[in-house]
N, CA, C and O atoms as a printed pandas DataFrame, in Angstrom:
     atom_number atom_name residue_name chain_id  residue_number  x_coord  y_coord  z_coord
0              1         N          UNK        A               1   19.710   92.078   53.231
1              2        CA          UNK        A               1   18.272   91.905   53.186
2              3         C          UNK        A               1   17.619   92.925   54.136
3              4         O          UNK        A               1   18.078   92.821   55.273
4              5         N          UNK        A               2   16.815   93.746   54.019
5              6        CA          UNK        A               2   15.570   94.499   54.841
6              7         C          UNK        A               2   14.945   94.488   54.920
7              8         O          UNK        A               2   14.158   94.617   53.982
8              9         N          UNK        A               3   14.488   94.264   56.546
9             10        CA          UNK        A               3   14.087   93.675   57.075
10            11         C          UNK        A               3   12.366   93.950   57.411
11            12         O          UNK        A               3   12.251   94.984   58.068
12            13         N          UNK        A               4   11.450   93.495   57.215
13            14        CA          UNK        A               4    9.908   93.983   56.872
14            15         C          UNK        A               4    9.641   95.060   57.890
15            16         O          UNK        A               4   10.096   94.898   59.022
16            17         N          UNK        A               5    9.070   95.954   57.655
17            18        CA          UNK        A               5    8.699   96.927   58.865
18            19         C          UNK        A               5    8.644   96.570   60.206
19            20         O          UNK        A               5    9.504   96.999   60.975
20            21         N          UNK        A               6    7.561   95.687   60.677
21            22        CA          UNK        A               6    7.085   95.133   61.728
22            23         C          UNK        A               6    8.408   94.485   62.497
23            24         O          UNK        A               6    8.339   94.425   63.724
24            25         N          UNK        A               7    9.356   94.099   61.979
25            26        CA          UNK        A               7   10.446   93.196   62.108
26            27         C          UNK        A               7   11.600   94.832   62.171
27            28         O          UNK        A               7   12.407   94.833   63.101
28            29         N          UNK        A               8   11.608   95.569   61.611
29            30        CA          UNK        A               8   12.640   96.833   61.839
30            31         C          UNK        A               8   11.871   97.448   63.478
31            32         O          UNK        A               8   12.546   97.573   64.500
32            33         N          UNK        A               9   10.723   97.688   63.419
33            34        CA          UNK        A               9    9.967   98.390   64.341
34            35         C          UNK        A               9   10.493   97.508   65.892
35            36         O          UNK        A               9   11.280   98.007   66.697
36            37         N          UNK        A              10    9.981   96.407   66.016
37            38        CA          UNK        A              10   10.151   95.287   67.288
38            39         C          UNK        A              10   11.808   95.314   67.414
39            40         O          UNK        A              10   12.187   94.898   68.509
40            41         N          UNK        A              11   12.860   95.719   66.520
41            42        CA          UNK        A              11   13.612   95.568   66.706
42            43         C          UNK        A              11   14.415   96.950   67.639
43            44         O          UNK        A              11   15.057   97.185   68.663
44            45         N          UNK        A              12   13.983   97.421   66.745
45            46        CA          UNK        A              12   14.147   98.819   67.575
46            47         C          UNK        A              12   13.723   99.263   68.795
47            48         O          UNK        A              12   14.413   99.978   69.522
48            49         N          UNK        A              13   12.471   98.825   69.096
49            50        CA          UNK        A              13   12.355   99.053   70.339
50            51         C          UNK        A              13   12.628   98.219   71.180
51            52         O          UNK        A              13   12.305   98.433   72.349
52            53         N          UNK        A              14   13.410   96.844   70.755
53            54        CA          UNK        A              14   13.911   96.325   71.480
54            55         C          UNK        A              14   15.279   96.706   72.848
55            56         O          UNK        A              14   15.688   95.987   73.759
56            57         N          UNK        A              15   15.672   98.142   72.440
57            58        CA          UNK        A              15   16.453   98.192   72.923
58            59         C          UNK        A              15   15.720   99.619   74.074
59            60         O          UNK        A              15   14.985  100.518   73.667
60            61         N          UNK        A              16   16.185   99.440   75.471
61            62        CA          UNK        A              16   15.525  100.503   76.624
62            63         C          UNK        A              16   15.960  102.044   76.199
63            64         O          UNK        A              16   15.067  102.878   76.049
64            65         N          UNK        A              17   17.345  102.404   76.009
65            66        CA          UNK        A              17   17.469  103.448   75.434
66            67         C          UNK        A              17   16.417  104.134   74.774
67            68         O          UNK        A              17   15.687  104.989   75.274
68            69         N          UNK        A              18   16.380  103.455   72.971
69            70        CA          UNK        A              18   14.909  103.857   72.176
70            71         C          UNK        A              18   14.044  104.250   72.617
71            72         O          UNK        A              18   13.596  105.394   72.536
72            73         N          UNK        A              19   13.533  103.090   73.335
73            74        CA          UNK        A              19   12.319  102.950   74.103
74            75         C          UNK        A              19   12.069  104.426   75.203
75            76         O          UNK        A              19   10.968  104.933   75.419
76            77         N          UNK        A              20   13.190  104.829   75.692
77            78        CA          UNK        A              20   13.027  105.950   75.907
78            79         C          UNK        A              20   13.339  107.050   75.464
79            80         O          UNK        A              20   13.304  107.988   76.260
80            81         N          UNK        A              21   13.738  107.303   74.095
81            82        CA          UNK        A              21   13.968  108.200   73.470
82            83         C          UNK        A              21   12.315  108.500   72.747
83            84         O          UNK        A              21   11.746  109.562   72.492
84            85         N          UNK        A              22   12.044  107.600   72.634
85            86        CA          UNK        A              22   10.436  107.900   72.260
86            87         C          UNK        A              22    9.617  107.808   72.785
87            88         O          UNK        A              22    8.592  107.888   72.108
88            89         N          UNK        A              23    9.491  107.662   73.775
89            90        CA          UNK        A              23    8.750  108.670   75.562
90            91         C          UNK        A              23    8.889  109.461   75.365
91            92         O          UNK        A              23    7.936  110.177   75.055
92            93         N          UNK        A              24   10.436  110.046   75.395
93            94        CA          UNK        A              24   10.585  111.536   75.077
94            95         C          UNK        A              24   10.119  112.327   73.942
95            96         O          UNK        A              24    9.678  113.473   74.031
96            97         N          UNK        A              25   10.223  111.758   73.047
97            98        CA          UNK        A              25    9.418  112.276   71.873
98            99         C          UNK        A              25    8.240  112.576   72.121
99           100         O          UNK        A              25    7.901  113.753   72.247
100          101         N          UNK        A              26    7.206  111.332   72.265
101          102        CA          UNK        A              26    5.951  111.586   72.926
102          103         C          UNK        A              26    5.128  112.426   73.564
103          104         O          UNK        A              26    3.972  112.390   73.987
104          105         N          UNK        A              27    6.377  113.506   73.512
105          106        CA          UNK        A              27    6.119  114.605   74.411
106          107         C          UNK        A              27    5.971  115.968   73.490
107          108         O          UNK        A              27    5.177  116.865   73.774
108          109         N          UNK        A              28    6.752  115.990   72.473
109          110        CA          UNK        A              28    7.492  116.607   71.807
110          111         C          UNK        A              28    8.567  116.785   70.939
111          112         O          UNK        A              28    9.488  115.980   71.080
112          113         N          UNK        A              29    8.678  117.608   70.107
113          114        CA          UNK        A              29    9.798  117.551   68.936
114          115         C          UNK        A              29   10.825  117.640   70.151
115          116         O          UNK        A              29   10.465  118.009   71.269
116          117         N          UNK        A              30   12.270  117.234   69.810
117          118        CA          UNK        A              30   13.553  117.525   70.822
118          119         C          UNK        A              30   14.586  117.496   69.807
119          120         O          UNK        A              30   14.308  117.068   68.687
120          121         N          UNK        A              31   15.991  117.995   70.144
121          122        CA          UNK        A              31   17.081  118.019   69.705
122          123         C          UNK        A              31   17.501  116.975   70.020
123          124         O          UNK        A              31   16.858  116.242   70.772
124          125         N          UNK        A              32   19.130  116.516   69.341
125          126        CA          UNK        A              32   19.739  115.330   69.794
126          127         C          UNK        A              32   19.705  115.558   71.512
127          128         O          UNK        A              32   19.326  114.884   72.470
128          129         N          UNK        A              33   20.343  116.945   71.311
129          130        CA          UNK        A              33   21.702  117.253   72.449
130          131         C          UNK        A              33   20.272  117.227   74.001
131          132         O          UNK        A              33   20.418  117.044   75.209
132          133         N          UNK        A              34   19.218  117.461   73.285
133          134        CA          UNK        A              34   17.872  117.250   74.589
134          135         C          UNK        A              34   17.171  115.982   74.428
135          136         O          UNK        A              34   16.094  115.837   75.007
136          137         N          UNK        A              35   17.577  115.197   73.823
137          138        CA          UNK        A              35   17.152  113.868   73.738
138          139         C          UNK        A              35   18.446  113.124   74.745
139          140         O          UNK        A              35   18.050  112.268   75.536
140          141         N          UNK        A              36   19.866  113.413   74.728
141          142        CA          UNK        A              36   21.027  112.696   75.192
142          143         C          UNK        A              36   20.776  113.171   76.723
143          144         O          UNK        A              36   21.120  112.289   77.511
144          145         N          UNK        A              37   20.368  114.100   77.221
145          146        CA          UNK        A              37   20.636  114.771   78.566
146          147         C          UNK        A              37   20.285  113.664   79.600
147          148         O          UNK        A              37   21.129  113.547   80.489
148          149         N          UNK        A              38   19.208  112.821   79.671
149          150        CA          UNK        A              38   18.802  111.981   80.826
150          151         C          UNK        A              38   19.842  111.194   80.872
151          152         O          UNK        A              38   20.026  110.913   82.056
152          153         N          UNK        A              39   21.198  110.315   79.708
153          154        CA          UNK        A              39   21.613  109.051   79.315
154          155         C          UNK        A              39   23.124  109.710   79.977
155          156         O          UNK        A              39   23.399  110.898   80.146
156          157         N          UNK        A              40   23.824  108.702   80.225
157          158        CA          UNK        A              40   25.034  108.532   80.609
158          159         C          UNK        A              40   26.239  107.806   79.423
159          160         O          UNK        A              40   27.209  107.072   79.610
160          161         N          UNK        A              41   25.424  108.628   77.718
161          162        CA          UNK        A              41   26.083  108.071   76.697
162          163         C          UNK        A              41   26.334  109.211   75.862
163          164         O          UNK        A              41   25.754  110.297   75.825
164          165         N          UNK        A              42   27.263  108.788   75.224
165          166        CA          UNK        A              42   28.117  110.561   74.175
166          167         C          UNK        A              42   27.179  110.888   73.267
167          168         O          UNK        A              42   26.135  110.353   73.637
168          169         N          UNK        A              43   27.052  111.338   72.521
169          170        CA          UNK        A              43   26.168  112.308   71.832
170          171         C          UNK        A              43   26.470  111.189   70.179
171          172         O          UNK        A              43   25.748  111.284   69.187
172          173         N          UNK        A              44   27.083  110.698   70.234
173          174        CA          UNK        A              44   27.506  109.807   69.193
174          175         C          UNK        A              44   27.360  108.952   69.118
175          176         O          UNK        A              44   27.622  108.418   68.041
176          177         N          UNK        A              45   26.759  108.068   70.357
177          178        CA          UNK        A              45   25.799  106.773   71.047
178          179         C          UNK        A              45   24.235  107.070   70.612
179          180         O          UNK        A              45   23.474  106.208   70.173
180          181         N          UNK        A              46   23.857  108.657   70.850
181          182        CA          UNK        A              46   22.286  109.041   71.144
182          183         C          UNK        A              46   22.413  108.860   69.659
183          184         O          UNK        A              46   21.621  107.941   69.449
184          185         N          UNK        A              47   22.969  109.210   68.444
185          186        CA          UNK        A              47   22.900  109.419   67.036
186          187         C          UNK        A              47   22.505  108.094   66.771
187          188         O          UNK        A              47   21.404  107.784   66.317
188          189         N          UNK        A              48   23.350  107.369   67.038
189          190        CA          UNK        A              48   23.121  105.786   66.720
190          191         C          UNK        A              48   21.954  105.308   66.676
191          192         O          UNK        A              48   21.457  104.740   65.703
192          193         N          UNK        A              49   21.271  105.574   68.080
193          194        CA          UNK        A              49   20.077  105.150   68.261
194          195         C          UNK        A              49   18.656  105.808   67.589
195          196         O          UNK        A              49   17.498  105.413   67.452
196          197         N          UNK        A              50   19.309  106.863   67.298
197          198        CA          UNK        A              50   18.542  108.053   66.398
198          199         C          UNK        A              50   18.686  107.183   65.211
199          200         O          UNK        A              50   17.629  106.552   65.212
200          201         N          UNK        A              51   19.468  106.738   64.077
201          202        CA          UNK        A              51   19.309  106.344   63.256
202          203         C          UNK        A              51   19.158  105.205   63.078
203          204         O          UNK        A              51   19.335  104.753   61.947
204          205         N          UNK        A              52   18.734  104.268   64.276
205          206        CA          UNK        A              52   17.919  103.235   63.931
206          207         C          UNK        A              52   16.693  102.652   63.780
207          208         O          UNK        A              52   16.605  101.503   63.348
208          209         N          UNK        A              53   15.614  104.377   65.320
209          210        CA          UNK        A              53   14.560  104.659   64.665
210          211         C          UNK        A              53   14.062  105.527   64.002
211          212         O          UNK        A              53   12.887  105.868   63.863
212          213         N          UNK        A              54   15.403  106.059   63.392
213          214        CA          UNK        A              54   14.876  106.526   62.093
214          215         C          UNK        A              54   14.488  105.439   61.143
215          216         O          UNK        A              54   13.491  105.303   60.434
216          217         N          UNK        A              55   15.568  104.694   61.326
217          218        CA          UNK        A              55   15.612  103.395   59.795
218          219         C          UNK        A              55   14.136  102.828   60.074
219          220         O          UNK        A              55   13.501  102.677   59.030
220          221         N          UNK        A              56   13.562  102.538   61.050
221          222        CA          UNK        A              56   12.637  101.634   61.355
222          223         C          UNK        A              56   11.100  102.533   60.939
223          224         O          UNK        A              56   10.021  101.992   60.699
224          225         N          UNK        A              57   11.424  104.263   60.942
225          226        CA          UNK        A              57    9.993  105.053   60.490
226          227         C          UNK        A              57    9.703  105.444   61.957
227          228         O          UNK        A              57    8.762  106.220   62.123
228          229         N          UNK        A              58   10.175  105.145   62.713
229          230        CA          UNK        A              58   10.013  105.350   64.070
230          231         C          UNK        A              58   10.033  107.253   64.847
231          232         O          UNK        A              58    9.435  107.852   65.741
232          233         N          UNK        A              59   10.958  107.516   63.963
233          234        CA          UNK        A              59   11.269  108.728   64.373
234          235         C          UNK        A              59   11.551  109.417   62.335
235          236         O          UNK        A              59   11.749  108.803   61.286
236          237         N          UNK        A              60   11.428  110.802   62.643
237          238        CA          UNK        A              60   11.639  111.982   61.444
238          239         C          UNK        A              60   12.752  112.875   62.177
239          240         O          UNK        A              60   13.032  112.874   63.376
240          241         N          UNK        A              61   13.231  113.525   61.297
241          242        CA          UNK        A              61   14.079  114.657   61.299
242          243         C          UNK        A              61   13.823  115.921   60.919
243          244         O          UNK        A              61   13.736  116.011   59.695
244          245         N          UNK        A              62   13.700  116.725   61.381
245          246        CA          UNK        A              62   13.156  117.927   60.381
246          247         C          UNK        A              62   14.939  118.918   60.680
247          248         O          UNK        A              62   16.027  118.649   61.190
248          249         N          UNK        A              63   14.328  120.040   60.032
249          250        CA          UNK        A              63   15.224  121.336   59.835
250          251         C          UNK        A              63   14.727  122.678   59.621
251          252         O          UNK        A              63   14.157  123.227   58.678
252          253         N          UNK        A              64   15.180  123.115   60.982
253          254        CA          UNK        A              64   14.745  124.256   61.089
254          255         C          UNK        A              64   15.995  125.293   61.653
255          256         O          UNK        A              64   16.246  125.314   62.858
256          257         N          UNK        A              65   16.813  126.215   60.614
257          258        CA          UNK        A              65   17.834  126.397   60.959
258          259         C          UNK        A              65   18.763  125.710   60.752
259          260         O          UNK        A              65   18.943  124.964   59.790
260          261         N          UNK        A              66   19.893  126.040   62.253
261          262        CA          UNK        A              66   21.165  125.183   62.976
262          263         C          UNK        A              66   20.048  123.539   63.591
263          264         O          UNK        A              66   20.337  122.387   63.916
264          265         N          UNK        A              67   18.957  124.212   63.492
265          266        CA          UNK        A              67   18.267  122.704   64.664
266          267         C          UNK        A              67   17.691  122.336   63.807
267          268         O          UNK        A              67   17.260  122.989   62.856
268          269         N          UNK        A              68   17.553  120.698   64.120
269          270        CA          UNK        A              68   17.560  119.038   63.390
270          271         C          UNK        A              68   16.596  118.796   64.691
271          272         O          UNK        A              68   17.179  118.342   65.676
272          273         N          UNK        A              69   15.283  119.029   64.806
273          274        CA          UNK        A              69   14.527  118.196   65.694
274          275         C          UNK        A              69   14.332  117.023   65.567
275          276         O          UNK        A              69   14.782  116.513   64.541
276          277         N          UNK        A              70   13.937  116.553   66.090
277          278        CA          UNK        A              70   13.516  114.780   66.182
278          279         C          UNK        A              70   11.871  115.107   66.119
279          280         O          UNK        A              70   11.580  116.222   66.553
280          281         N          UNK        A              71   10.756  114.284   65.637
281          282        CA          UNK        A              71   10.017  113.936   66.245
282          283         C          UNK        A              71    9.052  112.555   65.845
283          284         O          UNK        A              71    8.847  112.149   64.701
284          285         N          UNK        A              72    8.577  112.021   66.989
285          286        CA          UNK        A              72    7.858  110.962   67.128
286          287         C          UNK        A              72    7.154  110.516   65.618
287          288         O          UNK        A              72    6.586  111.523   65.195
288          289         N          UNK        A              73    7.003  109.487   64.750
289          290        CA          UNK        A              73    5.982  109.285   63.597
290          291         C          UNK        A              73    5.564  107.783   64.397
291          292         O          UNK        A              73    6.259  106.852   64.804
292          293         N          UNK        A              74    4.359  107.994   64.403
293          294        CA          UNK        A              74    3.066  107.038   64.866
294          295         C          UNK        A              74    2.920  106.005   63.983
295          296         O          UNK        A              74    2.980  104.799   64.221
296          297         N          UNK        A              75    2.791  106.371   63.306
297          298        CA          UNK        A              75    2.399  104.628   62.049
298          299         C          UNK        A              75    2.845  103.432   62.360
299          300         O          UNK        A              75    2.116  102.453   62.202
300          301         N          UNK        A              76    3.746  103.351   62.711
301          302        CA          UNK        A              76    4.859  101.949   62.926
302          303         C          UNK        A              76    4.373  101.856   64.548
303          304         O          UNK        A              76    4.632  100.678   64.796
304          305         N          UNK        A              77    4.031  102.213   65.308
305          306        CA          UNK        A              77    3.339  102.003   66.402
306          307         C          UNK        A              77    2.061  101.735   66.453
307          308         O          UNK        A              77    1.770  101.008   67.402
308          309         N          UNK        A              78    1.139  102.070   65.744
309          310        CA          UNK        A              78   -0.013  101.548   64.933
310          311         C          UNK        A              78    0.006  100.288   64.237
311          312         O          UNK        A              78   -0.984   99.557   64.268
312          313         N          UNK        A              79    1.116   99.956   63.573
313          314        CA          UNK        A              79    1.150   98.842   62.899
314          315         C          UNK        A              79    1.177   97.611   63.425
315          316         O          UNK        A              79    0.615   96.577   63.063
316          317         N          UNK        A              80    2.334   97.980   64.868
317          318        CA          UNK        A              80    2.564   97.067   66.127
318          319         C          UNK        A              80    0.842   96.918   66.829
319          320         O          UNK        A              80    0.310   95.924   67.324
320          321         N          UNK        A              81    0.322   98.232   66.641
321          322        CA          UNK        A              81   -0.969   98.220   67.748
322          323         C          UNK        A              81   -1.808   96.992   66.996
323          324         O          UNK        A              81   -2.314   96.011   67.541
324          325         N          UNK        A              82   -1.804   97.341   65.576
325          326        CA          UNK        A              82   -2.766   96.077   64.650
326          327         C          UNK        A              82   -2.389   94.633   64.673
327          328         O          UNK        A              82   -3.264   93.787   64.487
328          329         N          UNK        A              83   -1.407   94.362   64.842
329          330        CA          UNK        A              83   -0.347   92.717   64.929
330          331         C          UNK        A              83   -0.959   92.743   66.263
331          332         O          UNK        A              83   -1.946   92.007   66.260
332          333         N          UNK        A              84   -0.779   93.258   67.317
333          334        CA          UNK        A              84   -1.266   93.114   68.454
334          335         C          UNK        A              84   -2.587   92.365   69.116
335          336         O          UNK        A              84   -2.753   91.462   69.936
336          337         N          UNK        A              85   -3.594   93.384   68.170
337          338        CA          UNK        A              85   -5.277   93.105   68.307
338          339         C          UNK        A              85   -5.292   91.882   68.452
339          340         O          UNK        A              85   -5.438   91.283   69.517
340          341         N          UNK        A              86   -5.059   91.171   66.801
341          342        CA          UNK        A              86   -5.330   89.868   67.624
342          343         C          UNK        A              86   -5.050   88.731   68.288
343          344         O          UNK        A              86   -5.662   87.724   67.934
344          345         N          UNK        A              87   -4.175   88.640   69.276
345          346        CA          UNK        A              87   -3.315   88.198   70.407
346          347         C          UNK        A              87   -4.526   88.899   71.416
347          348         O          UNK        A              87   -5.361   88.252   72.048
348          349         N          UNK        A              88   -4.410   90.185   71.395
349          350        CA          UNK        A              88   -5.504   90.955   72.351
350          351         C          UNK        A              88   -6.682   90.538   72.761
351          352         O          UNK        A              88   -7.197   90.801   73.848
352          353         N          UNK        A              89   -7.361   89.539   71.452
353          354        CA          UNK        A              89   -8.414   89.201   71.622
354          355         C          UNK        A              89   -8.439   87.409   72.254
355          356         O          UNK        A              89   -9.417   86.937   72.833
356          357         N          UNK        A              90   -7.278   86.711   72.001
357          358        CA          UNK        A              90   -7.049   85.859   72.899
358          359         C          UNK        A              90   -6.610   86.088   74.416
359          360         O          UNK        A              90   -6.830   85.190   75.228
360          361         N          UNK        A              91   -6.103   87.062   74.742
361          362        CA          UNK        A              91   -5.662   87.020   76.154
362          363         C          UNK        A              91   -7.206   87.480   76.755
363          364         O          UNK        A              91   -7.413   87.073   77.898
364          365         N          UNK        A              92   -8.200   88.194   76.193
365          366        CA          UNK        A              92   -9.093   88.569   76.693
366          367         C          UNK        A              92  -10.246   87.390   76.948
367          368         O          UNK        A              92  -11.031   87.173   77.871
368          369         N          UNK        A              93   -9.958   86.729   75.664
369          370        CA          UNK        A              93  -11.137   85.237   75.759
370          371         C          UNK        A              93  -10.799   84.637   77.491
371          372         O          UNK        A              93  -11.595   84.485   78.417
372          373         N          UNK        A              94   -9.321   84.398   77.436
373          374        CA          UNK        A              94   -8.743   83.760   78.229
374          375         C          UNK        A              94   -9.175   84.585   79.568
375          376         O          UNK        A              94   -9.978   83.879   80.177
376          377         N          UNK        A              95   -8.936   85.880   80.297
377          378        CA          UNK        A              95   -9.574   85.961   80.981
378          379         C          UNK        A              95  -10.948   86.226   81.698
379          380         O          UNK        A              95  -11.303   86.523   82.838
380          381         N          UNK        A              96  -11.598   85.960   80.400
381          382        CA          UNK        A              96  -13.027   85.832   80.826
382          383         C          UNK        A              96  -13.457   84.524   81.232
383          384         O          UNK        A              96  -14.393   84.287   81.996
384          385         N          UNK        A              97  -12.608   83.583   80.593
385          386        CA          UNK        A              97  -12.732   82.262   80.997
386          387         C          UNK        A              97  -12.347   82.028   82.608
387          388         O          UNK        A              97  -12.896   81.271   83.409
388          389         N          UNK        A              98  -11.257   82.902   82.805
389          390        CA          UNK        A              98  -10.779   82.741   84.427
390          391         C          UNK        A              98  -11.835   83.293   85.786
391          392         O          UNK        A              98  -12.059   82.956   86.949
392          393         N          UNK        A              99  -12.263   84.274   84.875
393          394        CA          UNK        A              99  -13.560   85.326   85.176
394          395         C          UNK        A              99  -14.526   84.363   86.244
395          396         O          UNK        A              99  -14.772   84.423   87.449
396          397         N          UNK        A             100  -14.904   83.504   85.191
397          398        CA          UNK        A             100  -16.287   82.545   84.627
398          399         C          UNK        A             100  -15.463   81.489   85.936
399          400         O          UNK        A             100  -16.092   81.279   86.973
400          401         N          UNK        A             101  -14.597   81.122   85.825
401          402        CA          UNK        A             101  -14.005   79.624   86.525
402          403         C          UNK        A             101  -13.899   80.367   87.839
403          404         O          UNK        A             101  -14.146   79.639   88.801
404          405         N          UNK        A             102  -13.639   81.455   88.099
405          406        CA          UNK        A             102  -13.249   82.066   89.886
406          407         C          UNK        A             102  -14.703   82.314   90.310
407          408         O          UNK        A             102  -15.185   81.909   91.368
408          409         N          UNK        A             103  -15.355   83.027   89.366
409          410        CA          UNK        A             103  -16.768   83.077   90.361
410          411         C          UNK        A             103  -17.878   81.786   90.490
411          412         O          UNK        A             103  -18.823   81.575   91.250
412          413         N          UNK        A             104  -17.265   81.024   89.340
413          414        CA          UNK        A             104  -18.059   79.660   89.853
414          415         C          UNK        A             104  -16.985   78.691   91.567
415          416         O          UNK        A             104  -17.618   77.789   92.116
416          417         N          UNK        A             105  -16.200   78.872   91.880
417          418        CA          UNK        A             105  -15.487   78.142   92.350
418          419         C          UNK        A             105  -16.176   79.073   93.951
419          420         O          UNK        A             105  -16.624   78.606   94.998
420          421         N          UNK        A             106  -16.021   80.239   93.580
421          422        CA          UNK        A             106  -16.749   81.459   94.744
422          423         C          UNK        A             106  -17.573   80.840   95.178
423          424         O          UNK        A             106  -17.656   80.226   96.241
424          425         N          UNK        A             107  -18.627   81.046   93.890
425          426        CA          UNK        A             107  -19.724   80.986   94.813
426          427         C          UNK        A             107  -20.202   79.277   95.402
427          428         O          UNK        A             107  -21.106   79.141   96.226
428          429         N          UNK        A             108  -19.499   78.185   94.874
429          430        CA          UNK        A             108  -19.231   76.895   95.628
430          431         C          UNK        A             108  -19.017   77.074   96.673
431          432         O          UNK        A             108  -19.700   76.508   97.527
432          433         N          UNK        A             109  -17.823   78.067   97.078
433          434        CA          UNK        A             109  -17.310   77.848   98.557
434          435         C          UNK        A             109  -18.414   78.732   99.467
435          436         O          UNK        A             109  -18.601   78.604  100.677
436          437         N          UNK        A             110  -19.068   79.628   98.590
437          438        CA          UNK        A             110  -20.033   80.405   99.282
438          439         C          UNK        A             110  -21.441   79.274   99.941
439          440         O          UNK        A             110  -22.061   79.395  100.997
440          441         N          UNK        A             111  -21.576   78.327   98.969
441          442        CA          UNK        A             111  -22.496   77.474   99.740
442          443         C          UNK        A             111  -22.249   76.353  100.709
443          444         O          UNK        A             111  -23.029   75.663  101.366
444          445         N          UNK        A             112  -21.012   76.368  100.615
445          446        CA          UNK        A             112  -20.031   75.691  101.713
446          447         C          UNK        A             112  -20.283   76.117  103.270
447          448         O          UNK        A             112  -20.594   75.412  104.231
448          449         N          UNK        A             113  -20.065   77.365  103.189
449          450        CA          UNK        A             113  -19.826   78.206  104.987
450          451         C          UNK        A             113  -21.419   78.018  105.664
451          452         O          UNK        A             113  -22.564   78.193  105.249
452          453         N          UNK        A             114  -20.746   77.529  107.032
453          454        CA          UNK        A             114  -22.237   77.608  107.334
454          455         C          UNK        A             114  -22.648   78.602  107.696
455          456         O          UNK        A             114  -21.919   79.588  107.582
456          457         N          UNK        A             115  -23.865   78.733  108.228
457          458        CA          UNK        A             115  -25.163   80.186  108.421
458          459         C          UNK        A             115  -24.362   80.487  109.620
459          460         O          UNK        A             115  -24.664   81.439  110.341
């Protein structure tokens, strides 16, 4: 079974590696062999992870030459950004409510102190 985008995407970046392989991207197209350099994993570990955000739309391949760049595709991070919004818009209700409850509690204690 495969697995809905949103559900390939979260999965993938579930893992810290990824997660920084597309930082690095973020930056720029890269090779495997300049994508593996920060990691303390074989070049056959970095592939792995290469082709899982690939699978997920996460990452492209191009060809140019001997070189297979990598680079970053946005959409599926967009897609996460839209699932997001609205959660976004509850955590925000929520701290306006805290907003609203700290400066009323303030300014209580403010009429508290004496002159």
């Amino acid at each position: 079974m495969i697995p809905d985008p949103l559900t390939a995407t979260f999965s993938a970046l579930a893992d810290p590696t990824r997660r920084a392989i597309l930082a690095r991207l973020s930056l720029g197209e890269a090779s495997v062999g300049e994508l593996a350099e920060p990691f303390d994993i074989t070049l056959q570990a970095v592939s792995r992870h290469l082709k899982v955000l690939e699978a997920a739309g996460l990452i492209s391949r191009g060809r140019e030459a001997q070189w297979r760049p990598c680079r970053l595709e946005a959409q599926p991070l967009k897609d996460v950004d839209g699932w997001l919004q609205r959660y976004r818009k509850l955590w925000e209700q929520s701290f306006d409510k805290m907003d609203a409850y700290l400066a009323e509690i303030t300014k209580g204690k403010d009429n508290e102190r004496p002159s």
